[in-house]
FIMAR-273045 format. One record per residue (C-alpha): residue in one letter; x, y, z. Coordinates in steps of 0.5 Angstrom, whole numbers, plus 500, padded with zeros to 3 digits. Example, Ala and Ser with C-alpha at 12.3 -4.5 7.8 and 13.67 -1.06 7.14 Angstrom:
% FIMAR-273045
A525491516
S527498514
//
This chain:
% FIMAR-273045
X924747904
X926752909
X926753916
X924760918
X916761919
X914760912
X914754907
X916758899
X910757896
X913753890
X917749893
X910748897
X906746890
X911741888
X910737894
X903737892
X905734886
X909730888
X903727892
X899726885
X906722883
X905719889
X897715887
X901713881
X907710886
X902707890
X901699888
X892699890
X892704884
X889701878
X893699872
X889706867
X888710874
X897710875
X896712868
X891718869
X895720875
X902721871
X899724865
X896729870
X903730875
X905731868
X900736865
X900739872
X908741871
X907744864
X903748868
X908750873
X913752867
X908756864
X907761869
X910760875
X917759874
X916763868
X914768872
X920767878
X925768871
X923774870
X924776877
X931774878
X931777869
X928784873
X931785881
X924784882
X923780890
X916776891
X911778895
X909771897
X911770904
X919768904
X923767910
X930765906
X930763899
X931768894
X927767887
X934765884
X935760889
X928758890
X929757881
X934752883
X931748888
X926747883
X930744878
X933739883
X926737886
X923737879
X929732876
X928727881
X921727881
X921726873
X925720874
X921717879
X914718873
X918715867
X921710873
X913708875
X911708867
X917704865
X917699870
X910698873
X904702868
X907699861
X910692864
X902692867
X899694861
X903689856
X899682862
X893685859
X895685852
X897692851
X903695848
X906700845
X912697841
X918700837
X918700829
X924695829
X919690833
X914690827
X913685822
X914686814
X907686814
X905690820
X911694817
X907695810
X901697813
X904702817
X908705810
X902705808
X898710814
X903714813
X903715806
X896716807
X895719813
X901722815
X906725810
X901730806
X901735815
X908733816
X913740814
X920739814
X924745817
X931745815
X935749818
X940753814
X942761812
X936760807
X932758813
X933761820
X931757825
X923756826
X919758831
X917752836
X910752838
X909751846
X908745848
X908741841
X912734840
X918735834
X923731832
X929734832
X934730826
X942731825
X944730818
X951727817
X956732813
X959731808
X966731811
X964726817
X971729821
X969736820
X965740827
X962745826
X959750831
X954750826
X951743825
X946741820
X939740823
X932739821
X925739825
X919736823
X912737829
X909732830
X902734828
X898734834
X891733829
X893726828
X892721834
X898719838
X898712838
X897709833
X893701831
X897696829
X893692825
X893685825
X896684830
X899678833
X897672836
X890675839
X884678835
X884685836
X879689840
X876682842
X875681850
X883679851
X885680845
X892684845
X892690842
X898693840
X900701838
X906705835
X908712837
X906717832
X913719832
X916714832
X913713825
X915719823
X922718825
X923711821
X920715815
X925722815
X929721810
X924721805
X921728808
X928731807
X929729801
X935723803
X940727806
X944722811
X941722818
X946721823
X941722828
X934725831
X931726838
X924728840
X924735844
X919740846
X919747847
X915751854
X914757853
X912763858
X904763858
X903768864
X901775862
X899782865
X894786862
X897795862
X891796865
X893804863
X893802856
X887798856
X881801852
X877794850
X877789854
X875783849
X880786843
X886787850
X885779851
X885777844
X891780842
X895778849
X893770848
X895771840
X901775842
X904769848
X904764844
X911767841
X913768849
X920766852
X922758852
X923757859
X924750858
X926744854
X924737855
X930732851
X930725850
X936723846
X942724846
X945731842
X951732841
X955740844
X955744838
X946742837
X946744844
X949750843
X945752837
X939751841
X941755847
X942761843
X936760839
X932760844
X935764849
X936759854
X940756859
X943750861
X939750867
X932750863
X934743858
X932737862
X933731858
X928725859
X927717857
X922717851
X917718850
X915725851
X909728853
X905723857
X898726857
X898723850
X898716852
X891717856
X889714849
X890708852
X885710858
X879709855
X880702852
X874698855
X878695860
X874696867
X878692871
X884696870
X881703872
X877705879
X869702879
X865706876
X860711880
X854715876
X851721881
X846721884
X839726885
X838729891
X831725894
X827732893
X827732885
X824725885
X816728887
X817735883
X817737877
X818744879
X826746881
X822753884
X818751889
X823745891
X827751893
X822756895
X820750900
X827749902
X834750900
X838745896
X845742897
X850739892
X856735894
X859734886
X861729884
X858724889
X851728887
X849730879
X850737877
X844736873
X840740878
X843745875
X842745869
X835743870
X835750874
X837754868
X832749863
X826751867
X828758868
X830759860
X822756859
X818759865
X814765862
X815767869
X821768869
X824775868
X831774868
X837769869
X843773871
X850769871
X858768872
X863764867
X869763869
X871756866
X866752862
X866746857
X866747850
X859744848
X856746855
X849746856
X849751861
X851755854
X844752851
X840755857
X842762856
X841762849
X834758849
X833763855
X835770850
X831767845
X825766849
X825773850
X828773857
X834778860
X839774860
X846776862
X852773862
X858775866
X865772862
X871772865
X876773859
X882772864
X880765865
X888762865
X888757858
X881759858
X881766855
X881763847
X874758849
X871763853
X872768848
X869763842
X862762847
X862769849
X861771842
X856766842
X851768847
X853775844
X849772837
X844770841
X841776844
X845775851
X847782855
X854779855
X859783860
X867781861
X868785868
X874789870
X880790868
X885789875
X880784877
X878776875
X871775876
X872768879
X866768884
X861763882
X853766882
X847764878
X841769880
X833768877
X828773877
X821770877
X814773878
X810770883
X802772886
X804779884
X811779887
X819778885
X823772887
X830771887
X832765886
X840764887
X846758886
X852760889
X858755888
X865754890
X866751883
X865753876
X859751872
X862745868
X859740868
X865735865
X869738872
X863736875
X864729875
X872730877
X872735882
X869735889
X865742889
X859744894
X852748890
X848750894
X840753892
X837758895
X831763895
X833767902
X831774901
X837777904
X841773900
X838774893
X839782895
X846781896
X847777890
X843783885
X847787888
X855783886
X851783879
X849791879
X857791881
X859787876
X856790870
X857797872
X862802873
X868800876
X869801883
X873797886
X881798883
X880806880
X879803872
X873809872
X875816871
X868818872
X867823878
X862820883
X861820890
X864814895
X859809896
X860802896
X855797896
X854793904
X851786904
X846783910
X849775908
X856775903
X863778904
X865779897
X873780895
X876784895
X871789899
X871785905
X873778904
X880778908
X877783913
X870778915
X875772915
X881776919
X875777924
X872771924
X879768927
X879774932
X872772934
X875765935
X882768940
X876772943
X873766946
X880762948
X883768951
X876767956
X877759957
X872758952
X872753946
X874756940
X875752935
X876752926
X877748920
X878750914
X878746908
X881750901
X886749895
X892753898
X895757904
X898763902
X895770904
X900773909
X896776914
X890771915
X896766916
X899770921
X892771925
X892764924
X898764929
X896768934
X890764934
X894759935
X898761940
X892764944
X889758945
X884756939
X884750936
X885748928
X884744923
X886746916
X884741910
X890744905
X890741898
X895743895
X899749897
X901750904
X905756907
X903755913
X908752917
X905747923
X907745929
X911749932
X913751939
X910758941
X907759934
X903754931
X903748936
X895747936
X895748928
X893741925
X894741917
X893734913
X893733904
X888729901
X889728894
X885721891
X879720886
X877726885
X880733885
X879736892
X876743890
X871745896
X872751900
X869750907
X870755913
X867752919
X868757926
X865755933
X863761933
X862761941
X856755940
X854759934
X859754930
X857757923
X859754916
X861758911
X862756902
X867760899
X869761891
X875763894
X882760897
X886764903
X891766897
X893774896
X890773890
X884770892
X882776896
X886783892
X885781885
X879778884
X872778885
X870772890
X865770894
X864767901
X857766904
X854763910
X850756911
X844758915
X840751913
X840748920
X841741917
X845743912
X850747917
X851740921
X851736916
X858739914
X860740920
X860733923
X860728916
X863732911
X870736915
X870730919
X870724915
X875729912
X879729918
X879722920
X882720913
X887715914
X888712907
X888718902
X890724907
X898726908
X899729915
X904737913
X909736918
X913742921
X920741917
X916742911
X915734910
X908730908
X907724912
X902719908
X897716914
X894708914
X890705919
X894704926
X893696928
X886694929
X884700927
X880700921
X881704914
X876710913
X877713906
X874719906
X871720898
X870712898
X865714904
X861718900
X860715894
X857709899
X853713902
X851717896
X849709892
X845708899
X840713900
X841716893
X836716887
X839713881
X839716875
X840715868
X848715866
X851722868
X854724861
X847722857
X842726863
X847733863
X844733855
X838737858
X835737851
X835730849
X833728856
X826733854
X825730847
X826723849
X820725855
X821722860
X827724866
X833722869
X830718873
X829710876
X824709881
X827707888
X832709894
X830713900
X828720901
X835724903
X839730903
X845730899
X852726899
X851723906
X847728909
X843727914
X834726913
X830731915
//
């Protein structure tokens, strides 16, 4: 990495997946859980090619410099390092696949074996699926001058066959080939029954699978009608996913995003995985086919495309994975029916996953069925396909309520579902509103308007999260429930906003007078997010410069955004302390003298992804917490709608302070130390001194003084749990706040 003020941005990311590789590496890591952890490392590049080095290529293609911080390396430059870092990191994944995870897997009687390794019965009974099963999705796709060479879907395993010439001692610059997809509708990994020595799927038994492509390449000469194959490899196309709205040239925001996601799918290759030899004249048809160059061709062992062996991950085998953990309630639901007078009476917090996001749903249920409930007002950036806040909204549009739904069209990966569920709630009756064009709705906001002695009560949920309940139980996210006055104003206010006209990016050419919205609680983005924050440190270098205590931490995704890391700088070199708990990306450099030496910034990457955002400033005494949607990225505060709001529950606001930011701090098994070279040092216990594992903390604290609940993923499922009659409680466990907090 370079040497100058900041770290490159992307360079920065591949450290942190390298950190993910790391939890594969690492030999405390269950067999099932090494497997998670690389198809993730393995999902979390594709991402990157998609859009970030995607978008890096079109830069260095159109002269464009970023707008990142940078110090020394151009794009061009920053693409190369790429390339050599992702090579080595690529190889360290198939080293740990090959030589510890499958090997691990094989002592425990699971296996994945090659077509040559069958019996002739296995065989017979593999002939026979693929008969069945296979052969009638399979198309052949010869290429020749009747047939050009086809379109390569993003991401989709082929086959890529060679067939032999007629004159074996003839070259030609254009070679015989053919491809064949690996249809994804088919599962992967393939039973191979009976199998040998053991009774399949008994406790011990073995259980032995081929790769779907491998059947396909033992069967090709029947699908190209016994032309000679000479030779066939797998191979995968990644193509440009990124796009950017004309926002002059838009006039309907739903059919804008249609016709984007339609059309993306047709994007430039930036990268093609290859595994198997291919011969110069191949490589070159592919080249000039796909309009890439050799730096974009990375050859790979087999097999391609790991997420597809997470098959293996769900086989009843717990002692190979982490041990289970089902979220707790917080100790208020276990005495009341009623989630309103829980929230009138005191705010609630959630510390997700360690805490059930069943609250939430229950919120949403009891509002859908309140008949004093007016209206139930919501943002939705990402959401599982089945969700039941889904079925809350619509339930509660069907029960006569206002109901409106604030979708986020440009959730990247999510356009397609989200438009899928949005024309859902249409149907059903839901103010449905797909906010701005310049602008993602990334804020997360429930509001709730219900009639009480004569008067209306708003009740809020703000989260640092989405409103997913899968995500739910994978994702560390804080939730917080509320019935303050001001909060509600503020809330109503970012609905009226969001529905309204566009005032934030000039999209409205309406003429109107200059009025823009204040708020008593929230700082909303891009209005006043960075400016609040920029204060807030100036607020803290103020105290210093007077020899009083200033101090912050701040726990976030990703470091990016220019000038809050240069307020944090001079922070830092005006005296305060702090302590920032970066996730992934780290622009910041830290522990450089006479800039940042009093700058402290530790990783944690574990269990659960690390996705709270926490802003904590000693504030003179005042030490004020704050829960944000957003990350200090220049995105987070220019080009979308995000939300930061304070935690002004006494016991709450300690709470974090002093469990969770410290037990996140104090981290010595999971937590990786950003050194001022730009390297990441793994910290372990110092001799004598004990292991403090900070999300291993919370969920023993969670199952002490939690209250148990049925399974998560049957209680999430709000309307069997209501036609079953009863809730999703077990008697017992003490009275508490949530994940560890401390009890009133």
């Amino acid at each position: 990495m370079s040497q100058g003020r900041y770290f490159d941005r992307d360079l920065s990311w591949l450290e942190f997946n390298e950190r993910v590789l790391f939890e594969a590496e690492t030999a405390e890591t269950p067999l099932l859980e090494k497997l998670k952890f690389l198809a993730i490392f393995s999902g979390n590049l594709d991402e990157f090619f998609m859009v970030r080095v995607a978008g890096l290529k079109k830069m260095v293609e159109e002269d464009f410099q970023t707008a990142e911080p940078s110090d020394e390396l151009s794009d061009k430059e920053t693409l190369a390092a790429i390339r050599e870092r992702v090579i080595g990191l690529v190889a360290r994944k198939y080293l740990c696949l090959q030589n510890v995870v499958l090997p691990g897997l094989r002592d425990h009687n699971v296996e994945i074996i090659g077509m040559n390794a069958l019996d002739a019965k296995q065989r017979e009974m593999m002939a026979g699926y693929f008969s069945r099963e296979v052969f009638p999705v399979l198309t052949p796709m010869a290429v020749d001058p009747a047939h050009p060479f086809p379109f390569l879907t993003n991401l989709s395993l082929y086959l890529l066959v060679q067939f032999k010439p007629v004159n074996s001692d003839a070259v030609s610059d254009i070679p015989a080939i053919g491809l064949v997809e690996i249809p994804s509708v088919l599962p992967r990994l393939i039973p191979i029954q009976p199998a040998t020595s053991l009774t399949v799927g008994a406790e011990g038994g073995k259980r032995q699978y081929v790769l779907l492509e491998d059947l396909v390449a033992e069967s090709l000469s029947s699908l190209f009608m016994g032309f000679e194959i000479s030779a066939s490899c797998t191979m995968r196309v990644t193509r440009n996913l990124d796009y950017t709205l004309l926002e002059n040239e838009v006039v309907d925001l739903l059919k804008s995003v249609q016709r984007e996601v339609t059309s993306r799918e047709h994007q430039e290759a930036v990268r093609v995985d290859l595994s198997g030899e291919v011969p110069d004249n191949v490589m070159r048809l592919l080249m000039r086919e796909l309009r890439i160059e050799g730096a974009d061709v990375y050859q790979k062992p087999a097999p391609l495309m790991l997420q597809g062996l997470m098959g293996l991950y769900n086989l009843p085998l717990p002692l190979l994975k982490d041990p289970p953990f089902n979220p707790r309630l917080p100790k208020q639901m276990e005495s009341r029916d009623d989630i309103f007078s829980l929230i009138a009476e005191e705010d609630l917090l959630l510390h997700h996953p360690f805490d059930s996001f069943y609250p939430t749903i229950e919120f949403l249920h009891q509002a859908a069925h309140d008949p004093n409930v007016l209206a139930i007002k919501q943002t939705l950036y990402r959401t599982s396909g089945d969700s039941p806040i889904i079925d809350a909204l619509i339930r509660a549009a069907e029960n006569g309520k206002q109901v409106t739904a604030v979708v986020e069209l440009k959730a990247r990966f999510d356009e397609k579902n989200n438009i899928t569920w949005a024309r859902r709630l249409e149907r059903a009756g839901v103010n449905v509103v797909f906010g701005f064009v310049g602008l993602k709705t990334h804020c997360k906001l429930i509001l709730v308007v219900r009639r009480e002695s004569g008067r209306l009560i708003r009740y809020v949920n703000v989260a640092t999260g989405n409103y997913n309940s899968n995500t739910a139980k994978l994702y560390t996210d804080i939730s917080y429930f509320t019935a303050n006055e001001a909060v509600g104003e503020d809330v109503s206010t970012v609905f009226n906003l969001l529905t309204g006209f566009n005032i934030l990016t000039g999209e409205s050419k309406l003429r109107r007078r200059m009025i823009m919205p204040e708020f008593k609680k929230i700082a909303l983005a891009p209005i006043n997010l960075r400016t609040r924050i920029i204060d807030l440190i100036q607020r803290e270098m103020n105290e210093a410069k007077k020899g009083a205590k200033a101090q912050i931490i701040a726990k976030m995704n990703a470091l990016v955004d220019k000038e809050i890391i240069d307020k944090l700088y001079e922070a830092s070199q005006a005296g305060v302390e702090i302590k920032l708990i970066v996730r992934g990306i780290c622009c910041l450099r830290p522990g450089v003298p006479g800039l940042s030496e009093r700058i402290h910034v530790v990783s944690i990457v574990d269990r659960f992804l690390e996705h709270s955002r926490i802003y904590y400033f000693h504030g003179g005494g005042a030490r004020e917490v704050y829960l944000a949607s957003a990350d200090w990225m220049r995105r987070n505060m220019d080009r979308r709608i995000e939300v930061m709001f304070p935690v002004e529950d006494p016991d709450y606001r300690e709470a974090i302070i002093n469990n969770l930011l410290t037990l996140y701090l104090a981290d010595n098994v999971k937590a990786w130390i950003l050194k001022a070279d730009g390297s990441y040092v793994k910290l372990s216990p110092a001799p004598g001194e004990a292991p403090l594992r900070s999300q291993t903390s919370f969920i023993e604290m969670a199952r002490l003084q939690g209250i148990k609940s049925i399974p998560y993923d049957e209680a999430i499922r709000h309307d069997s749990i209501k036609e079953k009659g009863h809730r999703p409680l077990a008697k017992g466990g003490r009275r508490r706040k949530p994940s560890g907090l401390p009890s009133s």
